[in-house]
MIVO-185194 format. One line per field, with one value per residue: x negated, y, z of N, C-alpha, C in turn; residue in one letter; residue number from 1. Coordinates in pm, whole numbers, padded with zeros to 5 digits, m for minus. Layout:
BEGIN
n_X	[X:...]
n_Y	[Y:...]
n_Z	[Z:...]
ca_X	[X:...]
ca_Y	[Y:...]
ca_Z	[Z:...]
c_X	[X:...]
c_Y	[Y:...]
c_Z	[Z:...]
rest	[A:...]
nr	[NUM:...]
END
This chain:
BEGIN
n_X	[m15326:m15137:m14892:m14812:m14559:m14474:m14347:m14204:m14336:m14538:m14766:m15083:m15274:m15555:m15551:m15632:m15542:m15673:m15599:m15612:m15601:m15772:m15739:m15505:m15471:m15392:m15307:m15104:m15106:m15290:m15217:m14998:m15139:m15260:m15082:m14925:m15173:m15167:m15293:m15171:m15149:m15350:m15611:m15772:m16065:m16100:m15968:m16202:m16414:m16286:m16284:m16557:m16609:m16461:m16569:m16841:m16789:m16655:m16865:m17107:m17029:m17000:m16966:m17036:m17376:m17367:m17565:m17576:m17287:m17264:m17483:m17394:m17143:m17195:m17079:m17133:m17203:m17090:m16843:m16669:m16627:m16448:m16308:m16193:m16086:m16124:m16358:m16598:m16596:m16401:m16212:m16214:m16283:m16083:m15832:m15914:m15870:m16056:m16174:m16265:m16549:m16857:m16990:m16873:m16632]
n_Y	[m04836:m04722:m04600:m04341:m04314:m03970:m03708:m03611:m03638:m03748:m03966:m04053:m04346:m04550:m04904:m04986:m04799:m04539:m04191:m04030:m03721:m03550:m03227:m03234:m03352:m03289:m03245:m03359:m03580:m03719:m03906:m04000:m04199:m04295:m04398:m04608:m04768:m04864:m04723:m04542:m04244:m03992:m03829:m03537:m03635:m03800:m03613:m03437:m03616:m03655:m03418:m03338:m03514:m03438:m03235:m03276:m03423:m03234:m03069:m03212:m03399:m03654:m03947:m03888:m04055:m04309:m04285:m03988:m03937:m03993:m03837:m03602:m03552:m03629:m03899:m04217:m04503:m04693:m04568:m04413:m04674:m04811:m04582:m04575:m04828:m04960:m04923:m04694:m04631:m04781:m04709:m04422:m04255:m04332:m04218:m03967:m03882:m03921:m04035:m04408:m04496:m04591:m04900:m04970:m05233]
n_Z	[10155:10426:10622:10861:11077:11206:11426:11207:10994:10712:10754:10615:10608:10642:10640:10851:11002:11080:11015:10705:10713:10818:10913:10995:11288:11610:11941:12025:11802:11928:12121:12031:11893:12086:12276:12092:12084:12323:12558:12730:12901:12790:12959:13078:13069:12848:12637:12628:12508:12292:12162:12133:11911:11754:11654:11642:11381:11256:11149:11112:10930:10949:11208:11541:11657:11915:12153:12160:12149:12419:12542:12532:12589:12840:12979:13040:12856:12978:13099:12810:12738:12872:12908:12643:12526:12298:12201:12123:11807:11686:11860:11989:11773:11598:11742:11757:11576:11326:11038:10957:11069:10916:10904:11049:11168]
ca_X	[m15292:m15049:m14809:m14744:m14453:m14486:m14310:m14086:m14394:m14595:m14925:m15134:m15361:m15618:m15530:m15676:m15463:m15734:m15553:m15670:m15618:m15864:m15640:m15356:m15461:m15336:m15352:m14945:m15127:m15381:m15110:m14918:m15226:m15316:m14977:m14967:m15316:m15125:m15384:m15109:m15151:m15447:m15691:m15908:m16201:m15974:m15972:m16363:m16439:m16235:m16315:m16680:m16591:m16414:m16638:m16929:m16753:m16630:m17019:m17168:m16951:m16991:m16933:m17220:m17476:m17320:m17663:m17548:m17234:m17321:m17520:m17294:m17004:m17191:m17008:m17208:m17126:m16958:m16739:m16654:m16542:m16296:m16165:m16155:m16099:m16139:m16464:m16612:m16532:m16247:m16101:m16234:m16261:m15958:m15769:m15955:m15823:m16204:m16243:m16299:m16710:m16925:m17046:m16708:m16549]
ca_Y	[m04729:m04707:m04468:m04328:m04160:m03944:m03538:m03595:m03624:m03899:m03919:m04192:m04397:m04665:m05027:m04991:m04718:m04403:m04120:m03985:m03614:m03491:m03130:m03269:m03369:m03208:m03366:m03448:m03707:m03822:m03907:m04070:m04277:m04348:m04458:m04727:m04842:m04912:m04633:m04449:m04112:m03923:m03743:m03441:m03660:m03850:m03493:m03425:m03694:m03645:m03276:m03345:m03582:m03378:m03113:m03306:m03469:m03097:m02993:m03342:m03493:m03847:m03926:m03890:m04206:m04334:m04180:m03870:m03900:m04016:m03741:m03501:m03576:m03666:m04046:m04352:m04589:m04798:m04546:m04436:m04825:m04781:m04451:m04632:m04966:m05088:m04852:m04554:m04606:m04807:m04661:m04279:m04189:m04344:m04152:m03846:m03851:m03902:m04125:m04459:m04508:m04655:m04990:m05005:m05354]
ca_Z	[10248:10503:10631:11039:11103:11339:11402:11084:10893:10691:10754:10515:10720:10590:10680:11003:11074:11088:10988:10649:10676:10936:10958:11044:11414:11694:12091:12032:11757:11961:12238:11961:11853:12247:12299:12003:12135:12482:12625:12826:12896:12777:13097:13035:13046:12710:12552:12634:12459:12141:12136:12059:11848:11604:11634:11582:11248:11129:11157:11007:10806:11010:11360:11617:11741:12050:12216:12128:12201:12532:12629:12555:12672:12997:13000:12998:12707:13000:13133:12709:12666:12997:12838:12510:12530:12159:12180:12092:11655:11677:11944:12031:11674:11562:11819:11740:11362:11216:10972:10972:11047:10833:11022:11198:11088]
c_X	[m15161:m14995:m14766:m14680:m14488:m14425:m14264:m14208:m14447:m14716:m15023:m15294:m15416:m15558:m15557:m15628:m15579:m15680:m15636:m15661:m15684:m15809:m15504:m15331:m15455:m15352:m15199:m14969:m15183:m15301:m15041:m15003:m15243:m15168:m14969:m15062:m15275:m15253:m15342:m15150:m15309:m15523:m15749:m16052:m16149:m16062:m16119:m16388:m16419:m16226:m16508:m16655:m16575:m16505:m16772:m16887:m16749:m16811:m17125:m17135:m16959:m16961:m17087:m17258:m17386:m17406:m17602:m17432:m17175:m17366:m17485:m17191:m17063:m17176:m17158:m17125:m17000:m16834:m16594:m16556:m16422:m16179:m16090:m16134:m16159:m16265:m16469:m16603:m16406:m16145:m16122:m16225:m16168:m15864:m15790:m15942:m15942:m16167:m16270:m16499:m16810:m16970:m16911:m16592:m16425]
c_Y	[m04764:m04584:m04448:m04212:m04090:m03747:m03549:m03596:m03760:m03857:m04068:m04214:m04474:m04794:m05063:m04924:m04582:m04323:m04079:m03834:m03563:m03390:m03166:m03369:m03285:m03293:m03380:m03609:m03813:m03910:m04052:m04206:m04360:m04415:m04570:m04823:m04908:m04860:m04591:m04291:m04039:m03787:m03601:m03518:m03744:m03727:m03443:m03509:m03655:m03528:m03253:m03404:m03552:m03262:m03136:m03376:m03327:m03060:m03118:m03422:m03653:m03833:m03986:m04051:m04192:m04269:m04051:m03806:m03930:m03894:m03603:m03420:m03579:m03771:m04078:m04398:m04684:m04711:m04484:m04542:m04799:m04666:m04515:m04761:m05037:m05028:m04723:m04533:m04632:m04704:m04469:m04202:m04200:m04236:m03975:m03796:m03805:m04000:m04227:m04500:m04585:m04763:m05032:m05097:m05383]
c_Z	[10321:10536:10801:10990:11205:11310:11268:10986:10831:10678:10691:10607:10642:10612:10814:11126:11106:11010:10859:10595:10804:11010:11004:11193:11496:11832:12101:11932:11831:12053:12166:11916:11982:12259:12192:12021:12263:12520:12710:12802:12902:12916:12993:13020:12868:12611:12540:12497:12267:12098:12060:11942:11678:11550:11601:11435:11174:11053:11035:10950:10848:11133:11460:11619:11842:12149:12232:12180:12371:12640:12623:12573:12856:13054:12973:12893:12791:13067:12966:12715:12806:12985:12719:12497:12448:12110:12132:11900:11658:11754:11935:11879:11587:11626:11804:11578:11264:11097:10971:10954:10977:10951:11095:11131:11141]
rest	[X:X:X:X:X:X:X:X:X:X:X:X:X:X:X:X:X:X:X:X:X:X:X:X:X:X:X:X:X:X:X:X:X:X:X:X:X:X:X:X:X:X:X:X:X:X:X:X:X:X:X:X:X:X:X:X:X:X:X:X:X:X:X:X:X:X:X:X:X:X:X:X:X:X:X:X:X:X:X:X:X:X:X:X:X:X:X:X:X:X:X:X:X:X:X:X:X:X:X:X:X:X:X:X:X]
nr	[1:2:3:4:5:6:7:8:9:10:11:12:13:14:15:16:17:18:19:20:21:22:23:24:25:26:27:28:29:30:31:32:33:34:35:36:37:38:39:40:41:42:43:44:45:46:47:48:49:50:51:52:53:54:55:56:57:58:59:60:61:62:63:64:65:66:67:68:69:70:71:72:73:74:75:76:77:78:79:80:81:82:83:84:85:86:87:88:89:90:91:92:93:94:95:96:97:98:99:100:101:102:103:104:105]
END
């Protein structure tokens, strides 16, 4: 485990750096995560994104198919990888304080 500082707090991360308390994201983390990633400044289409995200994890305990979360976000997978650079696990669900994904090396 690892440790991000971040807001006077410690927050214990995997090795990969995915946050491991799911409640304890906020869009001042994701910011903080996007910034570390050299992302810059998070859009509304950003927050779209990582609003399903979490909301499809609270609901199913994993993080959607890319299909899925494709078509309901509205994005293509290639505009996704241009929001996200390092992709839609590494990157969108990292940022979105899920979990690291099963499959996601």
């Amino acid at each position: 485990m690892t440790v991000i500082h971040f807001q006077n707090r410690e927050l214990e991360a995997d090795k990969d750096g995915f946050v491991q308390d799911f409640d304890a994201w906020n869009e001042e983390l994701a910011q903080f995560l996007a910034d570390a990633a050299g992302m810059g400044k998070l859009t509304p289409d950003h927050l779209k994104v990582l609003s399903f995200l979490r909301a499809y994890y609270r609901d199913n305990e994993l993080a959607p198919p890319i299909r899925v979360l494709c078509r309901e976000t509205g994005f293509s997978l290639k505009v996704i990888y241009r929001l996200f650079p390092a992709g839609p696990a590494r990157g969108a669900c990292k940022i979105a304080g899920l979990p690291k994904p099963t499959g996601c090396a």
